[in-house]
N, C-alpha and C positions, 0 to 999 in steps of 0.2 A: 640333738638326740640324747635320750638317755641312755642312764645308765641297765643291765640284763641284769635279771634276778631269779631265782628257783623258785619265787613263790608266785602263781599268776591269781588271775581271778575266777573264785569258783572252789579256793583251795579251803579246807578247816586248818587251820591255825591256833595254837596257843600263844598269849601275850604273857611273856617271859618277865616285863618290866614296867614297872610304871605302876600307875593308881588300878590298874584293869587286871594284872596281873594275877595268872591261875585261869582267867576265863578264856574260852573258847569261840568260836563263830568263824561265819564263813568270809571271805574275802570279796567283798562286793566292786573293790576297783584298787589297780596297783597305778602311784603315780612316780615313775621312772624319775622324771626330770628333780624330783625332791625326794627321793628313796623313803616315799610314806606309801602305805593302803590303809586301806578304808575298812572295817572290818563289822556286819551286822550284829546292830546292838550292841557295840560297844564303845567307850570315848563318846558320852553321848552329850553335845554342847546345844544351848541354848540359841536360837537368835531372835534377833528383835525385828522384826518387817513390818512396813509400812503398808497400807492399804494397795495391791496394786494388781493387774487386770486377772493373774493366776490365781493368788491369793486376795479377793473380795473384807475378808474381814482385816487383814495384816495381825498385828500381835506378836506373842514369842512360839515358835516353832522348834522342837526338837530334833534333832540330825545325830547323825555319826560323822563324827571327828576323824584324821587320819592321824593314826599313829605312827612311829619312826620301821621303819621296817626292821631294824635292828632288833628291835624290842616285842617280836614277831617268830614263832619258829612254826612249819610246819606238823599237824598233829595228827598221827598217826590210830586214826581208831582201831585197830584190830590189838595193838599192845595197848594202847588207853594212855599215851606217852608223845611227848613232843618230838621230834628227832630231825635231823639233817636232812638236806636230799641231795642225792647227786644221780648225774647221768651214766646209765646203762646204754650199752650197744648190743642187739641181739648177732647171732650169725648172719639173718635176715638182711640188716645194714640199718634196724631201725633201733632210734635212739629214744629213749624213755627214761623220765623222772621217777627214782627210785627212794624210797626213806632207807637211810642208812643204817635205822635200828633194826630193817623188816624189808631185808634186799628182794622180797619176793613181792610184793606186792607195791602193786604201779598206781600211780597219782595220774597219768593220766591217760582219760577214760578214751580211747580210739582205740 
């Protein structure tokens, strides 16, 4: 099992580190077991594939690379600003992903 993290899939993110670094995109898959996600349009690597029954022509294909989740922070569009997140509990008993720079507004959409 892996490891929990605040940032799921579906979230905008800024990349804080690395060659990608300043850009922004959504989070297309988080992979626990290796504390990377995947992030659209960004980290975008090359492969080389062989003729096969998906791909009819094979050749080099471009993808999204997964970066280290570290090197990742949740980005907060209403301040135009990266920031933390952490959990809120309402009176209700219900528990929500908050940015730490902009405690009022929820990340997630239920």
């Amino acid at each position: 099992m892996g490891e929990k993290f605040r940032i799921k899939k579906g979230d905008m993110v800024m990349v804080i580190a690395g060659k990608e670094r300043g850009k922004t995109g959504k989070v297309l898959e988080v992979l626990t077991n290796g504390g990377r996600v995947t992030v659209e349009k960004l980290n975008i690597v090359k492969r080389h594939t062989k003729p096969n029954a998906k791909n009819k022509q094979g050749g080099i294909l471009e993808r999204e690379g997964s970066i280290d989740i570290s090197n990742v922070m949740a980005y907060c569009e209403s301040i135009q600003k990266p920031s933390r997140v952490k959990m809120k509990v309402f009176d209700d008993g219900r528990k929500v992903r908050v940015y730490q720079k902009a405690p009022t507004e929820v990340l997630d959409k239920s």
